[in-house]
Every structure is written in structure tokens, then in C-alpha cells.
C-alpha positions in Angstrom: 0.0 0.0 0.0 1.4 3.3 -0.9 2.8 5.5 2.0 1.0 8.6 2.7 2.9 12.3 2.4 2.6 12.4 5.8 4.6 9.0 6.4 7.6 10.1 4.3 7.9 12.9 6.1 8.2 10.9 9.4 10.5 8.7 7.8 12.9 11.3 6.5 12.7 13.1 9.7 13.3 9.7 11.7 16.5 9.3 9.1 17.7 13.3 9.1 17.3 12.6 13.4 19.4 9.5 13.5 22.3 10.5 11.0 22.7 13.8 11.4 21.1 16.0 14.0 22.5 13.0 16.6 26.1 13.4 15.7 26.2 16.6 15.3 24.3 17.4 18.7 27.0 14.9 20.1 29.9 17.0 18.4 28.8 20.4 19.9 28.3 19.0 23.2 31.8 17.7 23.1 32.7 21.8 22.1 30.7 22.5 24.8 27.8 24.5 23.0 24.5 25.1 24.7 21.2 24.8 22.9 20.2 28.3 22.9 24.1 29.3 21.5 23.6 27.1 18.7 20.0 29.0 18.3 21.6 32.3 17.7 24.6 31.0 16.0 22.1 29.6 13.6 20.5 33.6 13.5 24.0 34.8 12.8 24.7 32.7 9.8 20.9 33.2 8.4 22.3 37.2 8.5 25.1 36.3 6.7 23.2 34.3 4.2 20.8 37.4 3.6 23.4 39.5 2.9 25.0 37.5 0.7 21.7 37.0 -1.3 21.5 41.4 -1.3 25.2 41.1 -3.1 24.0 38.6 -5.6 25.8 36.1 -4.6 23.0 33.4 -4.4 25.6 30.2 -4.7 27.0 30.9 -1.8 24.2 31.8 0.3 22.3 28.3 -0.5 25.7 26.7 1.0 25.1 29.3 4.0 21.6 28.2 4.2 22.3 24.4 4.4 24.7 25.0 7.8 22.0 27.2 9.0 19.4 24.9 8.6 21.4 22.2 10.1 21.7 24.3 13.2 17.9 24.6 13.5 17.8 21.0 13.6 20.4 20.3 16.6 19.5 22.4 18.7 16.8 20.6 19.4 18.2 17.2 19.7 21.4 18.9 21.7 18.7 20.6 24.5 17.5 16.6 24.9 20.7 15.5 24.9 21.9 18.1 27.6 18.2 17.7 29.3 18.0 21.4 28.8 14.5 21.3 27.1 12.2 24.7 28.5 9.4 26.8 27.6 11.6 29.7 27.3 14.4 27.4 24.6 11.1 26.2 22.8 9.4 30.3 22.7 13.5 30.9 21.2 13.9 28.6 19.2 10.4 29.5 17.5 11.4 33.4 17.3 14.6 32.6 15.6 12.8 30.2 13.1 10.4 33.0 12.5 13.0 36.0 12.0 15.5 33.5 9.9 13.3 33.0 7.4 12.1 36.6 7.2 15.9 37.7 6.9 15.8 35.9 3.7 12.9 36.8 1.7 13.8 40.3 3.2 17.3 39.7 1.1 15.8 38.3 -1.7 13.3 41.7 -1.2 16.6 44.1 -1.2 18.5 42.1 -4.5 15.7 42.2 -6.8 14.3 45.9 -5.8 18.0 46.9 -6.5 17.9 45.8 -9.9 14.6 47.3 -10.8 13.2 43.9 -11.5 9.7 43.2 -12.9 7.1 44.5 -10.6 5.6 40.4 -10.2 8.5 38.8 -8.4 8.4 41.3 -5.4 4.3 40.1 -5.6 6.0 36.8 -5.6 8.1 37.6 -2.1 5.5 39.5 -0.7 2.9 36.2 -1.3 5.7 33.8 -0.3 6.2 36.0 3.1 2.5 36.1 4.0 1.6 32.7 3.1 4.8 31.0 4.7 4.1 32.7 8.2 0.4 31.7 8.1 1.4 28.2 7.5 3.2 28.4 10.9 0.4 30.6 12.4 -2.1 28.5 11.6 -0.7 25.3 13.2 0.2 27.4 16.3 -3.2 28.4 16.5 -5.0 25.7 15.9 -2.9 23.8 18.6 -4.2 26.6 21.0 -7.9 25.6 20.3 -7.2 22.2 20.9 -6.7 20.8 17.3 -3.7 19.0 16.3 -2.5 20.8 13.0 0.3 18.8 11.2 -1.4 18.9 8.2 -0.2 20.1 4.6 2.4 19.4 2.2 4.6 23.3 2.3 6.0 23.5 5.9 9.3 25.4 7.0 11.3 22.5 6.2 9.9 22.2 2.6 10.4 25.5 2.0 13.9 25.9 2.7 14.4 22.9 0.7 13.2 24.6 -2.0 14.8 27.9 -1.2 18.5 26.2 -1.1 17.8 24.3 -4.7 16.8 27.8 -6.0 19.5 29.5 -4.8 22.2 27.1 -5.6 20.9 26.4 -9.2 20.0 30.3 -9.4 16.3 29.6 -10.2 15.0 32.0 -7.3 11.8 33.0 -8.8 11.4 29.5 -9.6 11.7 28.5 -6.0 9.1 31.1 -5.4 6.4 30.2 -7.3 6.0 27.4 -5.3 6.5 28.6 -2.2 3.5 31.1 -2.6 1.8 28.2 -4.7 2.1 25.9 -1.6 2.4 27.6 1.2 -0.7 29.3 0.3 -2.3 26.1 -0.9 -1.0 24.6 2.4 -2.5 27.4 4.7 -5.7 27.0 3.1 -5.6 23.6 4.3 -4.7 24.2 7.7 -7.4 26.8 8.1 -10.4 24.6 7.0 -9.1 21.6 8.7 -9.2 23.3 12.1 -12.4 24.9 11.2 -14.0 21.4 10.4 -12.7 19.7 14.3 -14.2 22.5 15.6 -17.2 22.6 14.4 
């Protein structure tokens, strides 16, 4: 029987937590890192990687958002390792995931309005902006009225997927169309599916 969307995901994230949040965690607890330094090292490279996008330089700044990325997963996995998991790493870690991603669209904002490019791909950003932070709204949310809200195929990881592949191959507005496509498909989704459990 063929695995649902939803399976995949829990299978890739089962493999990505085994392989290589794990041994990472396990390396910058040897360094002796704390969860909420790796948080805001992960901040400080996603500021890097915006400015790198403003200077065009979108190659390097899919590589930057890769090690950024990976930092958003360990710090996780290093708080449970270090039994440092709290409300206030959790609130942190959310805020940083929040302003990361604004940092880049807020690069990609700066590049193209620098080059006077056509008026639809800053439409493109903007949608990509709004949808992407009601995908995360919604789920947050819908958890505080009591309704489990995993649903939908465009979350954050997803969309930095397809960020990183559209900067690295330099297919930006590419990797926005479906972000705004998705995300804003994937919003939709979220909305009527808490509106239906409680109802």
C-alpha cells in the first residue's frame, strides 16, 4: 500500500534525526555548545546568508543556508541531549525560526528591488512572506484551540528545501512560485481543517 505524504515525512525526519542531528548534537556537546548558542549562531549565519543573497551572490548563500538549517535541527536534539529542554528554549527557538526566514525573503526583497526587476516577483516575495508565516500561524493556532495541525504538504522544512535548490541552481523566482503556490495552498488547508474539528 502506498505511503501517505505524511509517512515520508516521518520517515525522512526519523532518518535526518538518526544520522545527522544526533552526531552533530553529540559534536557540539563535546565543544561544549549550549542549545540556545547554537540558536543564535544559527541567526547569525541566516544574516550572513541574507546579505549575501543582497550582493547577488545566491551560490554561496544556498551553502550558507544548508549549515543554517542544520543548526535549526540540533538544537533541538542537543537541549534533549543536555536535558536542557524549556518553555523559554522552545518560545527561542520559535522566534529565531520566525525572523530567519524573514531575513531571507527580506534579502531576496533588497536584490531584486536593486535591480529594478519586474514589478511580479516582489508580488512573488511578498505572497511567499505572508503565506509561509500563516502556515506556521495556523498550526500554532489551531494547537491553542485544541486541534492537532500537522497537516499540509509546504512546511518550513519544505520551504527551505526549495529555497536552497533555487538558490544554488539560481532559479530564485522558480523556487518562489512554489512557495507562494504551496504555502498558500498549504495554509488553506490548515485553516479549513481546524475549522472542520471544531465545528
Amino acid at each position: 500500500m502506498m505511503k501517505s505524504w505524511q509517512e515520508y515525512r516521518e520517515l525522512s525526519r526519523s532518518f535526518l534525526s538518526n544520522y545527522v542531528e544526533r552526531p552533530i548534537a553529540r559534536l557540539f556537546n563535546r565543544l561544549g555548545f549550549s542549545p540556545n548558542k547554537i540558536t543564535v549562531l544559527g541567526l547569525i549565519l541566516n544574516i550572513v546568508t541574507a546579505h549575501q543573497i543582497i550582493v547577488g551572490n545566491f551560490f554561496q548563500s544556498g551553502i550558507l543556508l544548508v549549515i543554517a538549517s542544520s543548526l535549526d535541527m540540533v538544537d533541538g536534539s542537543l537541549a534533549r541531549m543536555q536535558n536542557k529542554v524549556t518553555k523559554s528554549g522552545a518560545l527561542l527557538d520559535s522566534y529565531v525560526d520566525r525572523l530567519s526566514e524573514a531575513l531571507i525573503f527580506f534579502g531576496l526583497l533588497i536584490y531584486y528591488s536593486n535591480h529594478h526587476t519586474e514589478t511580479y516577483i516582489i508580488f512573488l516575495i511578498y505572497i511567499s512572506v505572508v503565506s509561509s508565516f500563516m502556515v506556521s500561524y495556523l498550526r500554532a493556532r489551531g494547537e491553542g484551540l485544541g486541534v492537532d495541525c500537522k497537516v499540509g504538504f509546504m512546511t518550513r522544512p519544505e520551504r527551505i528545501l526549495v529555497m536552497t535548490c533555487g538558490l544554488l541552481l539560481n532559479q530564485v523566482v522558480v523556487a518562489l512560485i512554489i512557495i507562494a503556490v504551496l504555502s498558500t495552498t498549504t495554509s488553506l488547508h490548515r485553516f479549513w481543517h481546524i475549522k472542520n474539528n471544531l465545528d
